[in-house]
Each structure stands twice: as structure tokens, then as C-alpha cells.
N, C-alpha and C positions, 0 to 999 in steps of 0.2 A: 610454480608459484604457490605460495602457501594462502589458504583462503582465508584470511583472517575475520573474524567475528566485529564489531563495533555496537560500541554504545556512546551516545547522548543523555548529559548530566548536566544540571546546576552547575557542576568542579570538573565537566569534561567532555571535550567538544571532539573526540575523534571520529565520531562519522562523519560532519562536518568536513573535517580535515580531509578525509579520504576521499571525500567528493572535488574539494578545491583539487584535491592533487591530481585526482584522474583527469578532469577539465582541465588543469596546466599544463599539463603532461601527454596530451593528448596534437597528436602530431598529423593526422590523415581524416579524422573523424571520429562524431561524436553525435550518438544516439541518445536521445532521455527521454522520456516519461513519467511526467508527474500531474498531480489532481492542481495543485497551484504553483503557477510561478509570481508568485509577491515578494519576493526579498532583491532589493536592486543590487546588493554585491555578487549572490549566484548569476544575475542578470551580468551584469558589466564581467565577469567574469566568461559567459558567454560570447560574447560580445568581443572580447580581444583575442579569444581565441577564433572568432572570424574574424579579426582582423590580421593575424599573422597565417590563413589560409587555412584555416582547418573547417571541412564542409558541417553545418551544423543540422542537425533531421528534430526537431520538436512534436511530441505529440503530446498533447491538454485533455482537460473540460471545462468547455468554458462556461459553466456551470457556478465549477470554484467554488462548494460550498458545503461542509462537514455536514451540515444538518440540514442535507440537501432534500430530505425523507420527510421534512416540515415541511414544504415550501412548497406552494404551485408552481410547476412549469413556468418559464417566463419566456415567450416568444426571440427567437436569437437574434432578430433585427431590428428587437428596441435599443432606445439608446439605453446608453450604459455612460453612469457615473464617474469618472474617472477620480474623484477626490474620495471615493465610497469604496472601492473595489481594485485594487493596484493590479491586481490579475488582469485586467483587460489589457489596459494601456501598455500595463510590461509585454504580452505577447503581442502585442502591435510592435510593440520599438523592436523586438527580435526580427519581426517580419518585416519592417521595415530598413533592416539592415543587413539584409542578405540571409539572415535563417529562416530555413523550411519549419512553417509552422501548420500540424495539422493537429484536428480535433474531432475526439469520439466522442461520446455524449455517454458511455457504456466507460471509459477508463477511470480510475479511484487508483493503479498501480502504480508504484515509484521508483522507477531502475534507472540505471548507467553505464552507456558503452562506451566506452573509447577504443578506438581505432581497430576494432575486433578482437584485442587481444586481452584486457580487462573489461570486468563490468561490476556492479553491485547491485544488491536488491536492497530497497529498505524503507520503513515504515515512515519515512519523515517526507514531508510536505517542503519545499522551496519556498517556506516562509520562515520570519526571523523565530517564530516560537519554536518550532520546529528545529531549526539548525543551532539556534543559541539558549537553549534551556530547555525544551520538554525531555524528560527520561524518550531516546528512539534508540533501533536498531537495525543495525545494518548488516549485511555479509557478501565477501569477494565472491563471483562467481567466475569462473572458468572453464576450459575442456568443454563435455560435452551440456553443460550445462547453460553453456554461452551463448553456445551454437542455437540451444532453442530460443535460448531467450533474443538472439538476435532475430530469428527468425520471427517470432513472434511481432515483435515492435516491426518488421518489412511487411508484413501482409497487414498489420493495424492502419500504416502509416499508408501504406498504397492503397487500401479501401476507406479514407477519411471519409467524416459522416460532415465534418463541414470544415472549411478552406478560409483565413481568411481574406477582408478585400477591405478599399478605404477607397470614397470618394471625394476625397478633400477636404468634405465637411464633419462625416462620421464615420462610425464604424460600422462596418458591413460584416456581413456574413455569407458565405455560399454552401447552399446544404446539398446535398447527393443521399439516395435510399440506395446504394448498392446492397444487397444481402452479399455477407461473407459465407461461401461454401463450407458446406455443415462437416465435413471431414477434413478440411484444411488443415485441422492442427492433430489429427490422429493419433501421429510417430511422437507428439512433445511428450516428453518424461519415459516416456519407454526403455531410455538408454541413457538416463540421467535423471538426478533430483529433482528437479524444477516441477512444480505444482504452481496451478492456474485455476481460476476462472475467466472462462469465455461463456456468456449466454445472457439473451436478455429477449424480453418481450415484446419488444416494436421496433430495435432501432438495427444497425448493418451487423448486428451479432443474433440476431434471431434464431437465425437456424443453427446456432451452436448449442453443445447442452455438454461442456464441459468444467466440472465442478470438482478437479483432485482437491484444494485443498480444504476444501469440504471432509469428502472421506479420508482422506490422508488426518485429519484431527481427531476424525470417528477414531480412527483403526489406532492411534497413540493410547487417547484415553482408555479403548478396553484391554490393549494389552498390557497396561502398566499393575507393574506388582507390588511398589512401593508408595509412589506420591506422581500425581500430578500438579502442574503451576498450567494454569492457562490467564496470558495477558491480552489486553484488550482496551482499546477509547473507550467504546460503547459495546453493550450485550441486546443492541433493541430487538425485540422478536426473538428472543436465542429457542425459547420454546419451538418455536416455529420452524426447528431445527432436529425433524427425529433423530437423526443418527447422532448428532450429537446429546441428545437430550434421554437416550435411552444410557448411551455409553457413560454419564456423571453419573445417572439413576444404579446403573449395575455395580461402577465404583463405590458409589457410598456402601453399598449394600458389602461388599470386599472389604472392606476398611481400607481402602487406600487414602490416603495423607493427600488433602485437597486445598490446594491454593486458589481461588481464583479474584484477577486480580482488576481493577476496575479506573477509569480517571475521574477525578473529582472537576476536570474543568473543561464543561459542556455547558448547556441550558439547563434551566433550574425541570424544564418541564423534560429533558432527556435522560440529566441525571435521575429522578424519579423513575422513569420509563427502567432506565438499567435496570434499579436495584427490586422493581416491581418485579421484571422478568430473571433476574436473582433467586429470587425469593422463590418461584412459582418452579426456576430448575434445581434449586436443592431441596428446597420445605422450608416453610417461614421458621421451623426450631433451628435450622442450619444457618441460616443467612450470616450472622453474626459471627461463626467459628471459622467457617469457611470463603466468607467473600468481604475482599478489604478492598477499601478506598485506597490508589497508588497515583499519590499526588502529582497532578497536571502528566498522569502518563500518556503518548501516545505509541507506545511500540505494541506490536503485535507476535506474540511465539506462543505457540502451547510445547511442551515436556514434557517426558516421564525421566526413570530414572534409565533410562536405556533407548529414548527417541526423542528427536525435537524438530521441530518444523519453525520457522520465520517466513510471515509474510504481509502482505501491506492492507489487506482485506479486515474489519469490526469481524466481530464473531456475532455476526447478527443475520437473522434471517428474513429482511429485505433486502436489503443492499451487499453483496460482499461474496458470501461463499455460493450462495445459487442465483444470483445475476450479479451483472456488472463483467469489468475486464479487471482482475487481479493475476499480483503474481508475489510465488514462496519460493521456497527451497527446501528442503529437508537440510537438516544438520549434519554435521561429523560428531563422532561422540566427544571429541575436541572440543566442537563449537560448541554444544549441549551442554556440558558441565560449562561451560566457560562462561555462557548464558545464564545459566541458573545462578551463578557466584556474581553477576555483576548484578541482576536484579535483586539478588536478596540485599545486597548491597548498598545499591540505591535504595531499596525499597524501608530500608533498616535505617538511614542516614536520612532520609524525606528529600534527599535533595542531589 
């Protein structure tokens, strides 16, 4: 099977498409994980695929919330809005209809398994911005690539951080501390592309301190000899990111030909924040030449002219490349140019 690359556009929905098809086409079973499920035809799409038998495995945050790095903690057994927040309710009606619904409090990744034999990684959110208009990007994974990524979503999915329950009246919650054993994921990428992060500071990923696609962005940007594009929602904390912040500092100094690319549709106080921490990783004379506004983007890839990586994780350094549960890919040099020619594309056309 050929791993095909995708993009999401204003003029073109085939990530999109390749999600409906793996979920219709899906005959034995279906793994997903995503930061939100709010769009009810991904829903109802679900939903008949349990109902012609195919076993459905769900894993969340029900959190559900981009600028989740504002926000204090909100206790998991308050009520919750149901006309405010469609994430709730929609993973209730799955659970209430026969799918396995669990939830990490640590996940922000967005994959797709079907029946073990396809999967995807990809930057888009199971909401309508997301599947019908944001610039996203997606890629087929395969072989041994699969393999980890299945594996990964089974130890997530069997150590849930919280389950949930309904007592007629509201919505419940049941939470569990199991810590997840801190070498459990060792072998992942070893014998395949697949890049993650596993690691976080209080919740059942603690003892993990796995951070590929962290260094995997490092080691692009200081090998490249021509240009890099690095894409992105938000850059918050990017300083706060040596390895990355050393590796643009040594490029500039090379002259390599520097894209980096940014989304104009966040909070008035986030987008600031980006273009603040912009500024302070090129030099405020830079800012202007080298960092563009990429209207309503949410996909995620950094490139060079000879390496690419895609994956669902901000280039930011709170949330994404050294905590949280994220997952990439590296590229084929297929997908790489093929990537670089639809974002300049998009990027050229606004839409």
C-alpha cells in the first residue's frame, strides 16, 4: 500500500475523505484518538459502524480545549454544559451506544486504525473547522509503523486515567492514578518512523520521558543545507525549547532560507504570545522576513530540503513536544516534497 500524504483546504477536503473511508471500510475494528470529538457526522459515522459490528476502542481528553495552557483545571465531576461544549455529550452518546470510551488527560494526538491493517496520523481535531476548512495534514501509516502505533493507542487505552459513567441524572466521571511503566514504550521507532511524545508531570504518564519528536525537529533543522519551513497553530514557549532554539539560531547564522509559519486564528492574547516568542527565536529584525501569518492553519510539519516530519503536537514548549501524549511520522522524500508543494500552495492562494 502506498502511504499517501493529505491535505485540508478551503477547495479540498481529502483528509477528511480518508478518515470517512477508513471508518466505512472498516470491517473488524477501529482504534482513534483524538483531543475532540465535536463534529456529529465523524460521530454518526462511528456509530454505524457499530452498528453493522465492527468493535469501536475511543480514547479523548476531556479537557477538549486548544488553549487549554489558559485555563485552570476544572474538577472532572462538575457538571458540564451540554449546549457549551459538544465534546461531552458526543463522547457520552458513543458510550452510550456500545463504544469503548477512554480518557487521558496527557492526549492532544490524532490517529486512525482500522482493522489493523490501515491507519493515519494527523493534525486535525474531529471538529467541523478541522475536517471542513482549516489548512490540516494527514499521512497513511503502515508495516512497521502501525504496529507501534497500534501498540501505543493498547497500553494508552488499557491504562485510562479516567472511564466514563452516567447516573441518570449527569455526567460522571471515574478516575484511576495508575503510573504507566517508564520503559514500556522503549522498542517504539526503533524499526520504524513513528515519533512521540509520552511524559508528563503528575498524571498515569509520569514516569515516561519520551520526547522523539522533539529531537527528531532538532536534528532536521541543523542538518538542512538549503531551507527550512516549519508549520505550526501556536509557537507558545518555543524559546523554552533549547534544542530547537539553538538549531534556527545556527541556521540563520548558515543562511539557510527560513519559513516559519504561524495561524492567525487563536486568542487575541495567544496569537500575541506566538509572535512575542517569534520574535525573541529569530531577533525582532527577523521577525518580518522569516515568520508569516498562515491563515486559520492548523497542520503541523517541520522540512528541510532532504527531511520531513508530520505530527499533531504546537512547536511549543509547554504543551506538545516535552509533555503530553503526541504522535508523528517522519516523511518519505515523496511525502516531503509533496508537502512542501501543497503548503506553498495553500499558503500562496490564502485558502
Amino acid at each position: 500500500m502506498k502511504q499517501k500524504l493529505y491535505y485540508n483546504s478551503k477547495l479540498n477536503s481529502e483528509l477528511t475523505n480518508r478518515i470517512f473511508e477508513l471508518i466505512g471500510n472498516a470491517k473488524s475494528y477501529i482504534k482513534t484518538a483524538n483531543f475532540f470529538f465535536q463534529d456529529s457526522k465523524l460521530n454518526d459515522a462511528l456509530l454505524k459502524a457499530a452498528e453493522r459490528g465492527v468493535a469501536i476502542f475511543v480514547l479523548s481528553n476531556l479537557k477538549g480545549d486548544e488553549e487549554r495552557g489558559n485555563k485552570i483545571d476544572q474538577k472532572i465531576d462538575q457538571k458540564i454544559d451540554s449546549e457549551t461544549n459538544p465534546h461531552i455529550p458526543l463522547l457520552h452518546n458513543l458510550y452510550r451506544n456500545g463504544i469503548h470510551v477512554h480518557l487521558n488527560n496527557d492526549l492532544h494526538a490524532k490517529f486512525l486504525i482500522s482493522d489493523g491493517e490501515a491507519g493515519l496520523i494527523m493534525s486535525a481535531n474531529y471538529t467541523a473547522n478541522s475536517l471542513y476548512g482549516n489548512p490540516e495534514n494527514g499521512v497513511d501509516i503502515v508495516g512497521t509503523e502501525l504496529k507501534d502505533l497500534e501498540y501505543l493507542f493498547d497500553v494508552l487505552f488499557m491504562n485510562q486515567e479516567i472511564v466514563l459513567s452516567e447516573d441518570g441524572n449527569k455526567y460522571r466521571y471515574l478516575s484511576t492514578s495508575k503510573a504507566i511503566e517508564s520503559n514500556i514504550f522503549k522498542d517504539i521507532g526503533k524499526n520504524s518512523n513513528l515519533v512521540f511524545t509520552a511524559k508528563s508531570y503528575k498524571n498515569n504518564l509520569r514516569n515516561c520521558s519520551y520526547t522523539s519528536i522533539y529531537t527528531t525537529i532538532a536534528e532536521i533543522i541543523n542538518s538542512a543545507k538549503q531551507y527550512i519551513v516549519m508549520v505550526s497553530w501556536s509557537y507558545k514557549s518555543v524559546c523554552d525549547l533549547p534544542l530547537i532554539k539553538e538549531a534556527v539560531s545556527n541556521a540563520i547564522k548558515r543562511g539557510i532560507d527560513i519559513k516559519i509559519l504561524y495561524s492567525d486564528k487563536m486568542s487575541p492574547k495567544n496569537l500575541a504570545t506566538t509572535e512575542r516568542e517569534l520574535s525573541l527565536l529569530v531577533g525582532n529584525g527577523k521577525f518580518q522576513s522569516l515568520c508569516k501569518k498562515f491563515h486559520e492553519n492548523h497542520g503541523k510539519c517541520v522540512l528541510s530540503e532532504h527531511q520531513g516530519v508530520i505530527f499533531s503536537a504546537n512547536i511549543d514548549g509547554k504543551n506538545g513536544l516535552l509533555s503530553g501524549f503526541e504522535i508523528g511520522c517522519i516523511l518519505t522524500e515523496e511525502q516531503r516534497d509533496q508537502a512542501n508543494n501543497r503548503i506553498n500552495q495553500i499558503f500562496k492562494d490564502g485558502k
